[in-house]
C-alpha positions, 0 to 999 in steps of 0.5 A: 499846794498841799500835794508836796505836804502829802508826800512829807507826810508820807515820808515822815510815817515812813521814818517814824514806822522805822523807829519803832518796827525795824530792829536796826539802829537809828541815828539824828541824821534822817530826822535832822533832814526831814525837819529841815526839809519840812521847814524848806518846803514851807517856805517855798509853799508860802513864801509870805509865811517867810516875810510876813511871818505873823511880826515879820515887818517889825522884825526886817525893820529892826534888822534894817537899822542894824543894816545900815549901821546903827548898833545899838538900832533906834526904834525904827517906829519911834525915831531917835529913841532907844529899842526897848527891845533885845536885837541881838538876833536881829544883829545876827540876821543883819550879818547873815543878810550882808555876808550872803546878800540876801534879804532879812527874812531869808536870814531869818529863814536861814537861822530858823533852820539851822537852830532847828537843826542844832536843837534836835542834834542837842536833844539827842546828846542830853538825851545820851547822857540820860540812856545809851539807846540811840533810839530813845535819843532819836525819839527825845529829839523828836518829842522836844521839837513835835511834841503835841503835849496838850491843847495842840491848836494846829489841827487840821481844818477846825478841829483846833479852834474847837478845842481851843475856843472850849479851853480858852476861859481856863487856859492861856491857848498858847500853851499848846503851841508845840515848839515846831511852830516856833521855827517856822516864824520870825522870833528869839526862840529859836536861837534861845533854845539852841543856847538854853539846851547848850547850857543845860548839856554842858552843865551836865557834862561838868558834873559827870567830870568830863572835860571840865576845861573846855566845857568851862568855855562852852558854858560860858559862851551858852549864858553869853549866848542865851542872854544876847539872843532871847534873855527871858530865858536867863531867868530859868538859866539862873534859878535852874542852875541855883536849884542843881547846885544846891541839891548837889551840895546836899546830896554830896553833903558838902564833900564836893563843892569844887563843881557847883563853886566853878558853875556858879562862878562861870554863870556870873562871870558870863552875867557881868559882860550881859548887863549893861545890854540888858540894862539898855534894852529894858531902860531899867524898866523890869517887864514883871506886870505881877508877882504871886498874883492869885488870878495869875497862879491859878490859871497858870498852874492849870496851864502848867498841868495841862501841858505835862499830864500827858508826857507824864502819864507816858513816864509812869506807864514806861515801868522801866524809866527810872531803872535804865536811866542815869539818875544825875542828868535826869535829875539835871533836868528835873530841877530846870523844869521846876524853875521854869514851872515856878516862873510861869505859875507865880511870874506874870510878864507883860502881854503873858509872855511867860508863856515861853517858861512853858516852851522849856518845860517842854524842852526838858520833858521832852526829852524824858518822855521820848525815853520813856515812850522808846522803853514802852516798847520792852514791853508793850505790842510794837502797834500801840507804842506806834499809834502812841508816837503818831499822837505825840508827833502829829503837830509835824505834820499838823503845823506843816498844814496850817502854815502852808496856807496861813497869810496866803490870802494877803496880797504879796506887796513885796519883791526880794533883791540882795538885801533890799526888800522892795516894794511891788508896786512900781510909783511907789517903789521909787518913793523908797527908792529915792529915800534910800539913795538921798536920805541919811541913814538916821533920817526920821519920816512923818507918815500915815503907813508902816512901810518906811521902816520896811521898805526904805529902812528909815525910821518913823517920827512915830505911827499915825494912831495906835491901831496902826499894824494890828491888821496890816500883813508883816505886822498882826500887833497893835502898834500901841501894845508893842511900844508901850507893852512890848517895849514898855515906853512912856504913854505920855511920850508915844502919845506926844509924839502922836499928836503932832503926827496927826496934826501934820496930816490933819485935814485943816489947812493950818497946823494945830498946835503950836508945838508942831509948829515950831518943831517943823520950823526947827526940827534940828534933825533930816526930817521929811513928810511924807504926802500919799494923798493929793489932799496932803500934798495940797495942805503941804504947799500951802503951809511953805513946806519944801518939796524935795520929790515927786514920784513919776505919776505924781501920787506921791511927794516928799516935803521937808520943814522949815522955812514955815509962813 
C-alpha cells in the first residue's frame, strides 16, 4: 500500500531539491501536478477515505436531497425541516454528479482537486504581486497549501499524537492541521479559499489601478462565491476589506477615495443578493456561542501564537523581506491576517469552529513566508535554506501517509454506479432499491440506522437516539451535535421527534404515547416504517400497520400508518 506514497515521496524531494539547487527558473505548473497527483493517489489507495471521508455520509446525503430536486434540500435527518445548513457546495457537487454521472463522493473528489489546484495557481499570482520571483511564487503556493507551521498532528506513526496529547490543555489540536488535509475530505473549505484568495487577489489589483472594470466583476463573483459556498469566511472578507480601506484612506490622507469607495460598494452589492440565503440557513439563529469570553481569548491567542511564531521567525531572519518586496499587497494581506486573528481570539463559534479563522491566517502567511524562505537563499548556505523547506513541506507527505491508511480498517458496505451509491450487501439493497423506485421523492422513513438518507436518498422522521453516527463509517459525528450544535434546531424538537421514533420501534406491543398515535393514524404525509428485525415486523403486524414490501429473504419489510386498530 505504502510502495506508491514512496515514490510520491521521492518525486516530491525531487521537485522541492530543484527549487532551491537548480538556478533554472521555476514555475506552478509541476507543483500543480504533483498536488493533484498526490490527492489522485489517495483516493485510488483508499477509496473510503473518498466516500466515508470522516462526515462524508452526512455530506452524499445532503447532496442526495439536492439530486432529486429538492432546492433548497430539507434536512434529510429531520424530515420536513429546513437545512440549517450552507449547501451550496453540495449544489455544486449535486451538478457535477448529473452532468458526468458519477456518485456525490467522486464530485466531491473532483471539486477537492480542482480547488487545490486553483488555490496554489491564486498563491502564486498574489504572491507575484508581492515579488516578480517565480521561485518565491512557487514556494508561496507551497507553503500556503503544505505548510507545517506549528502542532502539525499528521506525522508518521506516533509522533503526533504525542505532541498533540502534550499541547492539548493549551491549544485547540486543530490548529496545526495544515490546509492539505482540508483537501482530501469531503468539506466548504476547499472552495471557500478558491473564492477568499480570489477576493483577496482582485482587491489587490484594484488598488494597484489595474483593470478596474473586469476586476470590478471578478470581485463581485468572488463575495457572491465565498458567501455561497463556505460563508463563515465572509466575516474575515468584511472586516479585512474595512481595515485595507481604512488604512488607504489614511495613508492617501483622503486624496484618493475613488478605490476604497468602489470596493466598499461592490462588497455590499454582492452582500444584498447572499442574505436571504444566509438568513434561510441560520434561521436567524447566529452560531456566536461567546464574544470576549476570557477563557476563550486566552487560549485562542496562544493558538494564534502557536501557529504564526514560526512563519514569522523565517520573515525576520530572511533580512532582505521587507526591502525586495512591494509594500501595498504585503500590507494587503497583513491587514487580512489581523481580521481573522481578531476573529478567532475574541470570537467563539459553536463546537470551536473558529478554528477555521486560522486556516486564512495560514493563507495569507503563507504566502509571505514562501518569499521569505526563497530570499534566505541570497544569503544563506543553499543546504540549510533546504533542510528549512523539508520541515515546512513535510505535512505533503506526512498528510499522504496517515490518510492512506485512515478509515481502511472499516469494512466497505458500499458500491458506486452512475449517481447511485449502492449498498453492498444484496437483500438489503433492494430495501433501497424499492424505496427508490416506489417512493416520492419527498417521502420521510422511520428507522433505527442512518442509511436511507444515504443509500435510498430519502429523509429520516428523525435518528433513533442522539448517539446515532458518532461511530458509524461516513458519519464519525454525534447526530446530537450536528442538529442541535452544528445546525443550531431546537432541543425541544429534535427531542419530540425522537420520542415518537422510539416509541415506534419500542419493543412493547402497543404504541406509548397518544401522540404517535395519532400521528400513524393520520400522518397527512408518504410516511413508511422501516422493520430490520423479526421482533419490529411481528410488533407492526400486530398494530394494523400496512405492509407494502418485503425483501426476498424476508429480513427486511416496509409498513406504512394509518388504518391503525
Amino acid at each position: 500500500m505504502y510502495l506508491p506514497l514512496y515514490i510520491m515521496a521521492a518525486l516530491i524531494l525531487a521537485y522541492l531539491a530543484y527549487l532551491v539547487f537548480s538556478k533554472k527558473g521555476a514555475g506552478i505548473l509541476w507543483a500543480i501536478l504533483l498536488a493533484a497527483s498526490s490527492v489522485i493517489l489517495l483516493y485510488i489507495i483508499n477509496p473510503n477515505l473518498r466516500v466515508y471521508s470522516m462526515h462524508g455520509f452526512l455530506h452524499t446525503a445532503i447532496t442526495n436531497q439536492i439530486l432529486n430536486g429538492l432546492i433548497p434540500p430539507p434536512n434529510p435527518f429531520l424530515a420536513g425541516e429546513p437545512l440549517l445548513y450552507h449547501w451550496g457546495y453540495h449544489c455544486l457537487a449535486a451538478a457535477i454528479a448529473r452532468i458526468l454521472n458519477i456518485s456525490p463522493p467522486y464530485a466531491f473528489a473532483v471539486i477537492n482537486t480542482t480547488s487545490l489546484c486553483a488555490v496554489l495557481f491564486l498563491a502564486y499570482k498574489i504572491s507575484g504581486l508581492l515579488i516578480a520571483d517565480k521561485k518565491a511564487n512557487v514556494f508561496s503556493a507551497l507553503f500556503v497549501v503544505f505548510g507545517a507551521f506549528a502542532g502539525n498532528i499528521f506525522f508518521p506513526e506516533g509522533i503526533g499524537k504525542r505532541i498533540a496529547c502534550l499541547l492539548s490543555n493549551l491549544i485547540d489540536f486543530r490548529l496545526g492541521t495544515p490546509l492539505f488535509e482540508k483537501f482530501v475530505k469531503m468539506n466548504g473549505v476547499p472552495l471557500g479559499l478558491v473564492f477568499y484568495l480570489l477576493y483577496v487577489y482582485t482587491l489587490i489589483r484594484i488598488l494597484q489601478g489595474k483593470g478596474t472594470k473586469l476586476n470590478a466583476a471578478i470581485l463581485f463573483i468572488s463575495v457572491l462565491g465565498c458567501g455561497f459556498f463556505y460563508p463563515i469566511f465572509i466575516f474575515v472578507i468584511v472586516l479585512g476589506t474595512l481595515l485595507v480601506c481604512a488604512a488607504y484612506i489614511v495613508i492617501k490622507r483622503g486624496v484618493d477615495l475613488k478605490k476604497p469607495f468602489l470596493i466598499l460598494c461592490i462588497i455590499s452589492g454582492a452582500l444584498v443578493p447572499l442574505l436571504p440565503y444566509l438568513f434561510s440557513i441560520s434561521a436567524g439563529l447566529p452560531r456566536i456561542n461567546s464574544l470576549f469570553a476570557l477563557e476563550h481569548i486566552h487560549s485562542n491567542a496562544i493558538g494564534v501564537f502557536f501557529v504564526t511564531f514560526p512563519l514569522l521567525a523565517i520573515m525576520y531572519i530572511s533580512e532582505d523581506f521587507i526591502k525586495k518586496i512591494n509594500k501595498m499587497p504585503l500590507f494587503t494581506l497583513c491587514a487580512f491576517t489581523l481580521a481573522a486573528s481578531f476573529l478567532f481570539i475574541f470570537v467563539h463559534l459553536l463546537c470551536g469552529n473558529e478554528y477555521k479563522f486560522i486556516l486564512l491566517i495560514k493563507a495569507t502567511l503563507g504566502i509571505t513566508a514562501g518569499i521569505a524562505l526563497r530570499l534566505m537563499l541570497h544569503r544563506y548556505n543553499k543546504f540549510l535554506v533546504f533542510v528549512l523547506l523539508l520541515l515546512f513541506i513535510s505535512p505533503w507527505y506526512s498528510c499522504m501517509h496517515w490518510n492512506a491508511g485512515l478509515m481502511k480498517r472499516h469494512p466497505v458496505i458500499y458500491e458506486e454506479c452512475g449517481r447511485q451509491i449502492l449498498y453492498r450487501d444484496a437483500e438489503e439493497r433492494e430495501l433501497y432499491e424499492w424505496v427508490n423506485v416506489n417512493t416520492p421523492a419527498d417521502s420521510i422513513f422511520f428507522d433505527t440506522t442512518l442509511k436511507i438518507p444515504v443509500f435510498a436518498k430519502r429523509q429520516l422522521f428523525s435518528p433513533r437516539d442522539l448517539r446515532c453516527g458518532s461511530s458509524d463509517p461516513g458519519y464519525f459525528i454525534g447526530i446530537e451535535c450536528f442538529l442541535e450544535m452544528v445546525c443550531g434546531y431546537d432541543r425541544e424538537l429534535v427531542k419530540s421527534r425522537m420520542d415518537i421514533t422510539r416509541d415506534i420501534y419500542s419493543p412493547e406491543r402497543s404504541f406509548i404515547k397518544h401522540d404517535t398515535e395519532d400521528f400513524l393514524r393520520d400522518p397527512g404525509e408518504d410516511v413508511y416504517i422501516v422493520a430490520r428485525t423479526r421482533a419490529q415486523q411481528d410488533k407492526f403486524k400486530g398494530q394494523g400497520l400496512k405492509q407494502v414490501f418485503t425483501t426476498s429473504g424476508g429480513r427486511f419489510s416496509i409498513y406504512r400508518p394509518g388504518g391503525l386498530d
